[in-house]
N, C-alpha and C positions, 0 to 999 in steps of 0.2 A: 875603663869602658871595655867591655867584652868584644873581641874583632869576629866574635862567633856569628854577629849577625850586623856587624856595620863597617864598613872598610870607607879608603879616602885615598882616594888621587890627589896630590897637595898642586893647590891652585897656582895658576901659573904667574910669574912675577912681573909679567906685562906690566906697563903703566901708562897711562895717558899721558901724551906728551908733543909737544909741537914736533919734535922728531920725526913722527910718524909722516909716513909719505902715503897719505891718504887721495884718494882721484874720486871725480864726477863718475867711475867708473867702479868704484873700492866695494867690496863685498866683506861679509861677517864672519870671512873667514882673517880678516884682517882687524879683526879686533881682540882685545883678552876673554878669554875665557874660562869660565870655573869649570871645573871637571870632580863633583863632588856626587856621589854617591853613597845614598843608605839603603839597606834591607827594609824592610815595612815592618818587621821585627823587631826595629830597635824602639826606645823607647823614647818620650817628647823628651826629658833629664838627659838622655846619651846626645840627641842631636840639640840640647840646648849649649852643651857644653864644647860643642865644635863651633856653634855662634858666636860663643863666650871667647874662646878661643882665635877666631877669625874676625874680626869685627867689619871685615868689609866685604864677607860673603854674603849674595844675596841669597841663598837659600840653599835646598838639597834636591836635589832627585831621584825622586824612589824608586828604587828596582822590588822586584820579588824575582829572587832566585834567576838574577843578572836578567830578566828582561821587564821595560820597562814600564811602570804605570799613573806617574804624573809628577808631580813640582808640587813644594811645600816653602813660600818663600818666608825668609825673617821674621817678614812683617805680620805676614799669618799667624805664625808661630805665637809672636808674642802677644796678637790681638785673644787667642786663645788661653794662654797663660794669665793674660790679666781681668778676665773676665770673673767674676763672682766665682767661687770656689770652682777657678778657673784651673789651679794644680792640683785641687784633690781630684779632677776629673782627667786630667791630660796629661799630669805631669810622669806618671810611671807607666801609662798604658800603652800600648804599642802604636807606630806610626799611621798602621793601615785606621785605627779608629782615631788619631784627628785629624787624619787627611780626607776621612767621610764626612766629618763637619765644617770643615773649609776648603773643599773642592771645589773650584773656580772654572770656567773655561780658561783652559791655557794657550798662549799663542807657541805654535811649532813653527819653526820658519829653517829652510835647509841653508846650509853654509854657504852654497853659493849664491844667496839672494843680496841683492846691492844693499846695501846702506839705507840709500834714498826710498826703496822702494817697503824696508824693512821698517823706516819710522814712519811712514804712513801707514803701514800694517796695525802699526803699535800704538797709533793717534785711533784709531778706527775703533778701538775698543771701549768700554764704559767709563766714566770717568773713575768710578774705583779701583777700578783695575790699571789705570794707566802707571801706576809704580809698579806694578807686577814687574818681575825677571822673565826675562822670553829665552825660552828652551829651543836651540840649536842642533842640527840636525846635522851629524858628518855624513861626508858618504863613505866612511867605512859603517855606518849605523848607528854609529854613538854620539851618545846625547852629555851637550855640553850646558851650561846656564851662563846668556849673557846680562848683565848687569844694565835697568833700561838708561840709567846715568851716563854708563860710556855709551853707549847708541848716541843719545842725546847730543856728547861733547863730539863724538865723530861725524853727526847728522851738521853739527853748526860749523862744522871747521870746514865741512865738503860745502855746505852753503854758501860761507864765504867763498870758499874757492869759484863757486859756480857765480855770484855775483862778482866776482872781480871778472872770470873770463868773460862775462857777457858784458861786463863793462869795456872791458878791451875789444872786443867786437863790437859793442856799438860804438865806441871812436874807431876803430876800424873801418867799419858800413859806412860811419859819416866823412872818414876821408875818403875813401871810393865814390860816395856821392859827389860828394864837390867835385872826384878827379872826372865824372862821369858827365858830369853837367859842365864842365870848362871842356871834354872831348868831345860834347853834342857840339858845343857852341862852334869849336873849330873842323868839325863837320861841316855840320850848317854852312859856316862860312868859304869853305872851300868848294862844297856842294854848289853852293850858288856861283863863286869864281869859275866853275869849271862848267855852269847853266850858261852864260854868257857867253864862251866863244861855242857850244852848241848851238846856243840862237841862231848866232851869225852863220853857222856852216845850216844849220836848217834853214833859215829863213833868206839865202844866200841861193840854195840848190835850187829855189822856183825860178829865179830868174837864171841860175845856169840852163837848167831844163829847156825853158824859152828859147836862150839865144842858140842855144847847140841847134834847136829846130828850126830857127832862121835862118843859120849857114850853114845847114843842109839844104834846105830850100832855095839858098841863095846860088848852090852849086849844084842842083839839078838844071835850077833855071841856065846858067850858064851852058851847061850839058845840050841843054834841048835847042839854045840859038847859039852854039858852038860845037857842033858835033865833029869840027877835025878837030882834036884837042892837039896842041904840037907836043913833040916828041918828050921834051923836059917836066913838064906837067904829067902825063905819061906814067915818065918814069920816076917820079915824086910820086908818084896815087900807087906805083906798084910797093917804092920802097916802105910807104908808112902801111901799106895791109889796109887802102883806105876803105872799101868793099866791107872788111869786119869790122872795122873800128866803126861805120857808121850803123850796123847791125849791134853792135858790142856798147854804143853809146849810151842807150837808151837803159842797158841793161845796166850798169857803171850807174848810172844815177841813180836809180833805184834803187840799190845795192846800201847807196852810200848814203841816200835817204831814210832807209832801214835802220842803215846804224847807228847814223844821228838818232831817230827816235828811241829804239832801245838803248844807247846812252842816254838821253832825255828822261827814260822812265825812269833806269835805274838810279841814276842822279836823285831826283825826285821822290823815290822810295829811301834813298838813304837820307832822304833830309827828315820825311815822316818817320823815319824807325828813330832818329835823333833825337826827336822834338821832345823839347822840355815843357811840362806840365806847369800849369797855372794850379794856384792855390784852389780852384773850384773847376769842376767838372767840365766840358765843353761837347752838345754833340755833336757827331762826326758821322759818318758813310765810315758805315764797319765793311762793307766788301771793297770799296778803296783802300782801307789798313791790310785786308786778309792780303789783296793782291800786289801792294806795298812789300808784304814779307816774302810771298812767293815767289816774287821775282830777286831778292835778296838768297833767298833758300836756292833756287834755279841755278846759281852760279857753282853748287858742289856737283848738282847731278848733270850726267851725261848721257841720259836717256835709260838708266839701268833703271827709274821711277816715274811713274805714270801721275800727275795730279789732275784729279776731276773735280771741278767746281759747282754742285748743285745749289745756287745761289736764289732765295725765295724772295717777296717782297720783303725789306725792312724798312723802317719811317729812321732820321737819325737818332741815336744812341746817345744818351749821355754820359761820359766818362773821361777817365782820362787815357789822353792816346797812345802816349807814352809807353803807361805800366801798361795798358792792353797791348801794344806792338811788342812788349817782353814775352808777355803772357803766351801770344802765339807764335812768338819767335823760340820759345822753349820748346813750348809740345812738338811744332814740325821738328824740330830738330829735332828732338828725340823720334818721332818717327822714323825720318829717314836713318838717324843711326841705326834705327833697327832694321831697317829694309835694307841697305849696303850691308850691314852683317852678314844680315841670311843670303844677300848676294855671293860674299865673301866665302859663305861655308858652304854653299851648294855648288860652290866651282871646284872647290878642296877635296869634295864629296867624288865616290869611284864614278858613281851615276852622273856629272854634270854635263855629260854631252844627251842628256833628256830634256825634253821641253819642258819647264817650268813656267806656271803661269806671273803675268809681268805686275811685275810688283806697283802698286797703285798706291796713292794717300785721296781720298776723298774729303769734300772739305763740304759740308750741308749746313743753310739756317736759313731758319724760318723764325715766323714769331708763333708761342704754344702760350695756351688756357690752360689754366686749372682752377679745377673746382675750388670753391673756400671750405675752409677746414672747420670756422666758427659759424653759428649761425648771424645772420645779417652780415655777411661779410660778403663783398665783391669779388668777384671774379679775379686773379692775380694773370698779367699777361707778361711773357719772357721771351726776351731775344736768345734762343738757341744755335748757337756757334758748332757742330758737331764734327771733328777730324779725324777719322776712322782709318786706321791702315790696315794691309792684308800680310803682315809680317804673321811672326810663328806662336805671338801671343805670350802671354806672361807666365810663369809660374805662381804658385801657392803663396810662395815664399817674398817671392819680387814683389807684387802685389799687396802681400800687409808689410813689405817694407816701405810699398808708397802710399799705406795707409795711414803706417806710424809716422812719414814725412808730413801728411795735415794734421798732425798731431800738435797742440801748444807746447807740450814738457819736449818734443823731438826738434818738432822747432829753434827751441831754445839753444838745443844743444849741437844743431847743426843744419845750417841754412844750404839746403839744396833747391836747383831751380824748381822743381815739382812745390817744393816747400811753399818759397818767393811765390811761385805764381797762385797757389791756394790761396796765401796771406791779400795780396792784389785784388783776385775777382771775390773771395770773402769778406773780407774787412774794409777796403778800400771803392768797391762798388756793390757790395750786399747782395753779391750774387751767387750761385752754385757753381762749383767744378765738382764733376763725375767720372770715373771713367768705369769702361769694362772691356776685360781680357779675355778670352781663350783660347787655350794650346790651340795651334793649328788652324786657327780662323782667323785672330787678329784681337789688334784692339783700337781702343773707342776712347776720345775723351770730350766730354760734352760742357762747354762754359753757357749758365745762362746767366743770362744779365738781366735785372729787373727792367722794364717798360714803362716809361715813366711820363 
C-alpha cells in the first residue's frame, strides 16, 4: 500500500477487563482507543486491507492533508462493498467519493465527557446508527475512534457499580432510619421525663407566689400593731437585707416562672421536631411547627439574627410533621449559616467598626390562588411557607449546584439536605420548593404545600 497517501498510528492494546478501575465519576479518556487515520486519497482496496488486517478496528478517520473531515466505520465500508456492483464502483476510487455515499451524522463527543453521560449521547441517536463508532476529541485536538462495544461494557460495569452503591446506601438510609426513629423515641421519652418535674416547679410557683404574699402581709400586719420591734428582730431584718429581699421577691418568681415556661417550650418543641410519622398524613398548625423549630434554631444565636414572623391566616395542613419539621429545620439552618458567616467576614473585614445593617431571617405564609392551566379546571389553592434572609445571596454557580441537588440522576448520587428536603415536599406531600437568590440582597426559599 502506498504510505504517499495513507499512514496509521497502530491501535493501542487496551483491553477490556474487570482490572479496569472504572467510577461513577470515569470519563472517555479512560477507555481504549483507536488512533487510525487515512488521507481521503487512499483508495476503498487500501483501507479495506487495514480492516482485513485489524479485525477489531471499528473504522478509519479521514483527514485531508492532517485536518479533519469525518469517520468511515467497517460497517459502512462493507455495506458499500457488497452492494450490487458494489466494487466495481468503490472498490479502487478514492475515499472522499465513498464517504459522499455514506456520510452519516457522526457523534463528536470531547475526551473529558463521563461515560454515563457519553452512552446516553450514543442511545439518543437513530436506531441505525446506534452501532456507529463515536469519534473522540482530545484536547490536544486529535481525533481518536472509540469502539460503541467498549462504551457499552464500560457504561454496565459503571452501572453496576452505581447500583451496588446505592444499594449500600439504601441499607445505609435504612439503618439511620431505625437509628433515627429509636433516637425520637428516647427523646420523646426523656422530653416528657424532664415535662414532669417542670410541671411541678411551674404548677408549684402559683402557690409559692401566694404564700410569699401572705407573709408579707402577715409581717406588715405585725409591723403596724407592733411598731417597737425589739432589738433581735431588728437586727435579724438588717442581717437578711429584708427591705430588698421583700422588693427582690416578687422579681425571683417571675424570673423563675420565665424559665419554667421557656424550658416548657423548648421541651415541647423538641418532642415535635422528634415526632414520628404515621403511615398517613395528619393535619397540624404549620405556625406551631414553624415556631417549634425557632425556638430550637434560637439556641445558636445570640442576637447577631433578627427572626420576623409574618404569619397569615392558615386552616390545618395535611402532612407529615415530621418530614416537614426536617424540611424547615434544613432551610433555617442554612440561613443562619449564611448569616453568621457574613457576620464572621464583615468583622475580619478593615471596615467592621461601620454599621452594618442587622441581619434578619423572615418567615411569611399565607394561602395563594392560582389560575387553572386546563379549561374546566378549578382553581388550585396553596399554603405558601416563604423564609427569606438578607445574607449576601448566592452565586451563579452555587445556585445551579442546588439546582442540580433537585435533580433525580444528583440525587442518586449524593443526598444532600437541600436534596432530602426537595425529595419530602415533592414526592411525599405533592408540593413546590423554590428558591431565589441575589448577590447582595439575599435569598428566598418558598415551600408550598397543596390545600386540601
Amino acid at each position: 500500500m502506498s504510505q504517499e497517501y495513507c499512514y496509521q498510528i497502530s491501535p493501542p492494546v487496551l483491553s477490556v477487563g474487570s482490572d479496569r478501575d472504572l467510577g461513577l465519576e470515569s470519563t472517555l479518556q479512560e477507555l481504549p482507543m483507536y488512533n487510525f487515520q487515512v488521507e481521503v486519497g487512499c483508495t476503498g482496496a487500501e483501507i479495506a486491507k487495514y480492516f482485513d488486517k485489524y479485525p477489531l478496528l471499528p473504522g478509519a478517520i479521514l483527514v485531508e492533508q492532517g485536518k479533519f473531515i469525518g469517520m468511515i466505520s467497517r460497517r459502512r465500508l462493507v455495506e458499500c462493498l457488497i452492494r450490487p456492483y458494489g466494487q466495481e464502483l468503490f472498490f479502487k476510487e478514492p475515499l472522499d467519493v465513498l464517504y459522499s455515499y455514506t456520510r452519516i451524522a457522526i457523534l463528536v463527543l470531547n475526551d473529558t465527557t463521563s461515560i454515563l453521560t457519553a452512552i446516553q449521547h450514543s442511545l439518543r441517536r437513530s436506531p441505525e446508527f446506534l452501532a456507529e463508532p463515536i469519534v473522540v476529541q482530545t484536547a490536544a485536538k486529535e481525533y481518536r475512534l472509540l469502539d460503541i462495544n467498549e462504551l457499552n461494557i464500560a457504561a454496565w460495569q459503571i452501572r453496576g457499580i452505581e447500583t451496588q452503591v446505592r444499594y449500600e446506601r439504601s441499607q445505609a438510609q435504612m439503618i439511620q432510619n431505625d437509628k433515627m426513629a429509636r433516637l425520637g423515641r428516647l427523646v420523646d421519652g426523656v422530653a416528657h421525663e424532664i415535662l414532669d418535674p417542670v410541671g411541678f416547679v411551674w404548677g408549684n410557683l402559683t402557690y409559692i407566689s401566694n404564700y410569699s404574699q401572705d407573709l408579707l402581709k402577715l409581717i406588715a400586719t405585725y409591723e403596724k400593731f407592733l411598731p417597737e420591734c425589739p432589738a433581735e428582730i431588728s437586727y435579724l431584718k438588717e442581717e437578711i437585707e429584708f427591705d430588698y429581699l421583700e422588693q427582690d421577691l416578687a422579681k425571683a418568681l417571675t424570673s423563675a416562672r420565665s424559665g419554667a415556661e421557656r424550658l416548657k417550650k423548648l421541651v415541647t418543641s423538641l418532642q415535635n421536631f422528634c415526632h414520628i410519622d404515621t403511615i398517613y398524613p395528619k393535619p397540624v398548625d404549620l405556625h406551631a411547627c414553624i415556631d417549634s423549630i425557632v425556638i430550637l434554631i434560637k439556641s445558636r444565636l445570640k442576637g447577631e439574627i433578627e427572626i420576623i414572623k409574618n404569619y397569615g391566616k392558615l386552616p390545618p395542613i395535611s402532612c407529615f410533621i415530621g418530614q416537614l419539621n426536617q424540611v424547615l429545620m434544613n432551610i433555617l439552618s442554612q440561613a443562619v449559616d449564611t448569616l453568621l458567616d457574613e457576620a464572621v467576614r464583615q468583622q475580619l473585614q478593615a471596615n467592621c467598626h461601620k454599621n452594618h445593617q442587622q441581619a434578619t431571617i423572615e418567615i411569611t405564609t399565607e394561602v395563594l390562588s392560582q389560575a387553572p392551566t386546563k379549561p374546566n379546571e378549578a382553581d388550585s389553592r396553596w399554603v405558601s411557607i416563604c423564609i427569606a434572609d438578607n445574607g449576601p445571596g448566592m452565586s451563579e454557580e452555587l445556585k445551579q449546584q442546588i439546582l442540580d441537588n433537585f435533580s433525580v440522576e444528583t440525587r442518586a448520587n449524593k443526598e444532600t439536605s437541600l436534596a432530602v428536603s426537595y425529595q419530602i415536599i415533592t414526592a411525599r406531600h405533592g408540593g413546590k420548593l423554590n428558591f431565589y437568590s441575589h448577590q447582595n440582597i439575599g435569598t428566598k426559599f418558598e415551600i408550598l404545600l397543596p390545600l386540601i
